[in-house]
N, C-alpha and C positions, 0 to 999 in steps of 0.2 A: 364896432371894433371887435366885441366878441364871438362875431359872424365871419370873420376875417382870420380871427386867431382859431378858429375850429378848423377852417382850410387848411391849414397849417400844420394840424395836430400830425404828428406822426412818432411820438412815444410817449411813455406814461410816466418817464422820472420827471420829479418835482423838487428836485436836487438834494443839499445836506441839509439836514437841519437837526439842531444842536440844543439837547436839554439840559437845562443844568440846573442840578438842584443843589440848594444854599437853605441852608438854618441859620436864622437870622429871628432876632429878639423884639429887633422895633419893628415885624411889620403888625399888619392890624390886625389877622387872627393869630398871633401869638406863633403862630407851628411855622413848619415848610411850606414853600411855595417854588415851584416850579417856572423857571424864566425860560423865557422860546428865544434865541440868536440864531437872527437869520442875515446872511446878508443881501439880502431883497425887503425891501418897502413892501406895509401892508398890502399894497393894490396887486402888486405882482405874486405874494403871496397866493393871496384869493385865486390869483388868474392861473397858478398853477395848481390850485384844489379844483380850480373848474375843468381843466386839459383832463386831469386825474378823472375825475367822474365822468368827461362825453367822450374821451379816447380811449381811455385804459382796456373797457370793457370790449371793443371792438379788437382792439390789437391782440390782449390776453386770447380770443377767441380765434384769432389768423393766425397767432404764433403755437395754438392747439392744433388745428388743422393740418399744417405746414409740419410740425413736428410727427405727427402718425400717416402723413404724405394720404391725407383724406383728400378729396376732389369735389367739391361741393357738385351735387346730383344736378344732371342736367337732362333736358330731354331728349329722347332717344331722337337721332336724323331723321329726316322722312326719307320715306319710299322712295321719293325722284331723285334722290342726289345717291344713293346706296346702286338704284340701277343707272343712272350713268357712269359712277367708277365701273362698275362691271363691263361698261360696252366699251367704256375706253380703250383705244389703240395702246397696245403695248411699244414702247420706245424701243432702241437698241440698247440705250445702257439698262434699263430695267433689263432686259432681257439678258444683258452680261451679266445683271446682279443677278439671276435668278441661276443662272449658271456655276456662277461662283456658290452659292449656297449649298447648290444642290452636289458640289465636290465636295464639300465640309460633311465628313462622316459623324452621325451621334455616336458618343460615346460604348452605345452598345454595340454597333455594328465594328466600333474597336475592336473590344474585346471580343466580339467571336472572330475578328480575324486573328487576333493574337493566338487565340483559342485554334483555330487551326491550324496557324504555323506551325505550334506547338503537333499537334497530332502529325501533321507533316514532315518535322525535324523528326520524331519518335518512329514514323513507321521510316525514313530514310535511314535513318541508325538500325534498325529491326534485318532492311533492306543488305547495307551492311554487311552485319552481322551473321548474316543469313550466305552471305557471300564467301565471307571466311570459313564459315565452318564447312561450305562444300568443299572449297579449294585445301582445308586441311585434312578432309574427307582421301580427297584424291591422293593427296601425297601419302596416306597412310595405304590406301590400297595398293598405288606404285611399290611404294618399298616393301611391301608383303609379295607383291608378283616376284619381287628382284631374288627374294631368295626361295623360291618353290623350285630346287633341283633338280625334280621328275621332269621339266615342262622347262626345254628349251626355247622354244617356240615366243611362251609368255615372260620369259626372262629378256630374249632380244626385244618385244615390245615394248617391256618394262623399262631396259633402256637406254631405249629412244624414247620415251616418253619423259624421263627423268632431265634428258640432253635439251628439249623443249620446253619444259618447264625451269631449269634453271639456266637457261637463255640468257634472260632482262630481267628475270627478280629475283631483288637481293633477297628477300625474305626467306621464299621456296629454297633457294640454296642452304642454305642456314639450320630450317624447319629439315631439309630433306638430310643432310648430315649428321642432324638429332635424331632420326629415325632412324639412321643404320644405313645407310645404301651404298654407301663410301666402299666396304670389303664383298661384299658380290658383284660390286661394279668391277673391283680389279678380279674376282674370283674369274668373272669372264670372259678376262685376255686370255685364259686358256684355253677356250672355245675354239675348233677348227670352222668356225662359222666368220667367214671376213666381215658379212655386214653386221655379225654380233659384237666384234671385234672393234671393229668405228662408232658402233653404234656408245659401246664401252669407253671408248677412248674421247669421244668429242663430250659425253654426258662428266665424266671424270673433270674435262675442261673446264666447260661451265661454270661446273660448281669451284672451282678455284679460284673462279674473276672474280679479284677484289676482296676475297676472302682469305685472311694467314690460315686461321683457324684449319679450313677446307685442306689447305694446301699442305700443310704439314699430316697433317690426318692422312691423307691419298700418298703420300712418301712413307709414313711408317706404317701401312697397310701392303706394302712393299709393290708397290707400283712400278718402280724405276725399272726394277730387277723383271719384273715380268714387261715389260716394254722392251729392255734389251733382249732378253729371251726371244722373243718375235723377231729382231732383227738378225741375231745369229744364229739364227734356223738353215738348215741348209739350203732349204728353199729362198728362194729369194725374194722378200715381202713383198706387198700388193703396193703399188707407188701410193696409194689411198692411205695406207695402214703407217708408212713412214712418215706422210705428211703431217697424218693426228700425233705420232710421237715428238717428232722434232715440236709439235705446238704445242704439247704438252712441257715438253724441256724445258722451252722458253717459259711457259705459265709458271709452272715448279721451281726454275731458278730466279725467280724473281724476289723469293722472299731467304732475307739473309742467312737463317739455319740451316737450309736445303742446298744453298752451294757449294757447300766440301764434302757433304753425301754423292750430290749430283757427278759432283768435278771424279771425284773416287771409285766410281760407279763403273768407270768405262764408257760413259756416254760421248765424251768428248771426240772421240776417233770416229765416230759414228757423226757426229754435229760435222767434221770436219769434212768427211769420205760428201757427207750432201752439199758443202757449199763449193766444194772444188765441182762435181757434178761431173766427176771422168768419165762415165756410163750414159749420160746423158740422161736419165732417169726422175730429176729432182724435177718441181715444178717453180717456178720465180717464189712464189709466197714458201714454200719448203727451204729456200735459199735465204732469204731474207730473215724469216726464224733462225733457222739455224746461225746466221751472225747475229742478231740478235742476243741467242742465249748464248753465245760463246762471252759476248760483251757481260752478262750479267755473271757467268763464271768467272770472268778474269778479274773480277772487282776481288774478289776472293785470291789475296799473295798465294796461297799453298797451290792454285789450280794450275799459275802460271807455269809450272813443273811439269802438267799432264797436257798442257799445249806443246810446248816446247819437244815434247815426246815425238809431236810428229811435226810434219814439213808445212806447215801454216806460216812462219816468218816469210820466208820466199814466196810463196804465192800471195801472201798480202801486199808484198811488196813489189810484186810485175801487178798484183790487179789496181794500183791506182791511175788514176787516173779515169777510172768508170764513174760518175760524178754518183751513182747510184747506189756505188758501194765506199768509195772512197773517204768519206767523214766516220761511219761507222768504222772503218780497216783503221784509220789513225786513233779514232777513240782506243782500240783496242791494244793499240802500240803502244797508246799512254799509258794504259795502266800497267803493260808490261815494261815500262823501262822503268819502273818504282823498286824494279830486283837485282841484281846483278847477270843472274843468269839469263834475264828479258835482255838487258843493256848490250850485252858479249852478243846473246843470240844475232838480234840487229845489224850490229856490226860487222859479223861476220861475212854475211849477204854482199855479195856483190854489188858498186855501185850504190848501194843506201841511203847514203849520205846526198849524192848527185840525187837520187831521187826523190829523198825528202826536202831536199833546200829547193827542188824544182816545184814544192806543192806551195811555199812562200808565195810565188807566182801567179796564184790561182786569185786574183781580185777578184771574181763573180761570186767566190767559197768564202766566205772570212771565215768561218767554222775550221775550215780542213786550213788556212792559214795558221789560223790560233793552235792548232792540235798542233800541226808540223812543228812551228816556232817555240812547244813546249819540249816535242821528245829531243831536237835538238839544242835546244839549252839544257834540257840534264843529264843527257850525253855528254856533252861538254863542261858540264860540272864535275861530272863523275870521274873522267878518265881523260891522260893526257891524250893518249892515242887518237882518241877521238876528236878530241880538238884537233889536233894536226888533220887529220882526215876532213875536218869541215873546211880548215883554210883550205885546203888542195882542191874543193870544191867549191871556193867561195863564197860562203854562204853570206859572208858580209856586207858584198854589191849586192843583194839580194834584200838584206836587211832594210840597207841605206833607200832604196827605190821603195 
């Protein structure tokens, strides 16, 4: 039985067992005596002080083992089983696994890559860096060519160089106005040199796309005035040399300070003489600026005055109908019937009313619909006359459709 119960062993507790000591007078040596409660019979007793002494000492020794993950020593393999793993054919998936491994980077080969990205981010920046200070390099040499007086020659190179460089970057524009270049640029509209002169007037452009700053700078450096200067020459300017002014016009009236300078200027009879093109001389882009800045002038009530100066109602109004120019020519009516003296001008025109209620008609335009169907309803807000003047033209079967 106790050959049976040793197969069996597999711990060392011998469960509770409970002393209790009691002073007590009647026993037989007089003192304390310690009483054992258990609740197991003597025999099972015994059988667990035997478990105790032939298991304990094994287990206590595998639960050492097991705890410091010791491996009880073994014999090394032999030689025949070490060279067969070696000859063995490698599988496909072992060889995926080896694959896979050999992608997993140690830890050091991290760090020196981290470790060069870094020197690689560092000399890209250096790179850079190295890039700005040339190209700030340059812009400084430009604006120093721009004002060397003696040395015409290095002045027109200068710029046309300036005209190239403030092209497409906003920066250079910016950088190159900090530097000065803005007043030798207009110093050199007085050049009897025409390609110095373009070269002046298109580089002056540039710098004003998109920039107020630019823009206002190039009008109080007195630009406008040396532009018209060129054109009231008694010679009759180079069609090249007009085309850069009217695109300068346009650029310069864009920004809202510069349109009652502009409008004040005299420039307007001039914007006007290019888009009627009596002489034949304008080019289609010199026409289209020039309405263009007319439009950006007339946003400005005081200009409406220095249109009206000259014969621009009437030719706006025989030119509709050019789908090319026709939404800009009504834009620009809009903003002129916001006056009284735009309102009268209009009206006065022959047929106007027949002509505007005939632009209602235009289904393929809603733009030049929308424009038409405003300067006639504030016409007809305005003044009775005008009302009568649109029934006499109908303009209500017009509405209705």
């Amino acid at each position: 039985m106790y050959r049976n119960d040793m197969a069996k062993c597999h711990r060392n507790d011998i469960g509770s067992v409970v002393l209790d000591r009691a002073t007590t007078t009647t026993s037989a040596g007089g003192g304390g005596h310690f009483r054992l409660w258990s609740s197991f019979s003597g025999a099972s007793f015994r059988r667990k002080i035997f478990y105790a002494v032939s298991c304990g000492g094994s287990s206590r020794y595998r639960h050492h083992n097991d705890k410091n993950n010791v491996a009880p020593s073994s014999p090394p393999p032999p030689q025949a089983t070490a060279t067969r793993s070696t000859t063995t054919k490698t599988t496909p998936q072992s060889h995926s696994k080896e694959k896979e491994l050999e992608k997993v980077k140690p830890k050091s080969e991290k760090l020196s890559d981290l470790l060069n990205l870094a020197q690689f981010s560092e000399s890209e920046n250096d790179d850079v860096t190295k890039k700005k200070v040339e190209a700030l390099d340059e812009l400084k040499r430009v604006a120093k060519e721009l004002q060397v007086e003696d040395d015409s020659a290095k002045r027109k190179e200068a710029a046309s160089r300036v005209r190239l460089l403030a092209k497409e970057d906003v920066e250079a524009r910016a950088t190159l106005a900090m530097l000065g270049v803005i007043p030798p640029l207009v110093a050199l509209l007085d050049s009897d040199d025409v390609v110095a002169q373009i070269a002046s007037l298109y580089a002056l452009l540039n710098l004003g796309i998109g920039n107020d700053v630019n823009k206002a700078a190039i009008l109080q450096a007195g630009a406008v005035h040396k532009m018209l200067k060129l054109i009231e020459s008694p010679n009759p300017p180079d069609p090249s040399v007009s085309e850069a002014i009217i695109a300068n016009f346009l650029g310069l009236s864009a920004l809202d300070s510069n349109k009652p300078i502009i409008g004040a200027s005299g420039a307007i009879p001039f914007m006007v003489k290019t888009l009627q093109n009596l002489d034949n001389t304008s080019s289609p882009q010199a026409k289209q600026d020039a309405l263009r800045a007319l439009y950006n002038l007339s946003i400005f009530p005081s200009n409406i005055s220095f249109i009206l100066e000259t014969d621009l109602i009437p030719f706006f109004l025989n030119s509709l109908g050019d789908m090319e120019v026709s939404e800009r020519i009504l834009a620009i009516l809009s903003n002129m019937v916001s006056v009284p003296e735009g309102r009268k001008a209009i009206s006065s025109v022959r047929d106007a009313f027949p002509i505007l209620v005939d632009a209602l008609n235009w289904n393929d335009s809603p733009g030049c619909q929308e424009k038409a169907s405003y300067i006639l309803m504030v016409m007809a807000h305005k003044a009775f006359g005008d009302r009568q003047a649109m029934i006499e033209a109908e303009w209500y079967r017009h509405c209705l459709n």
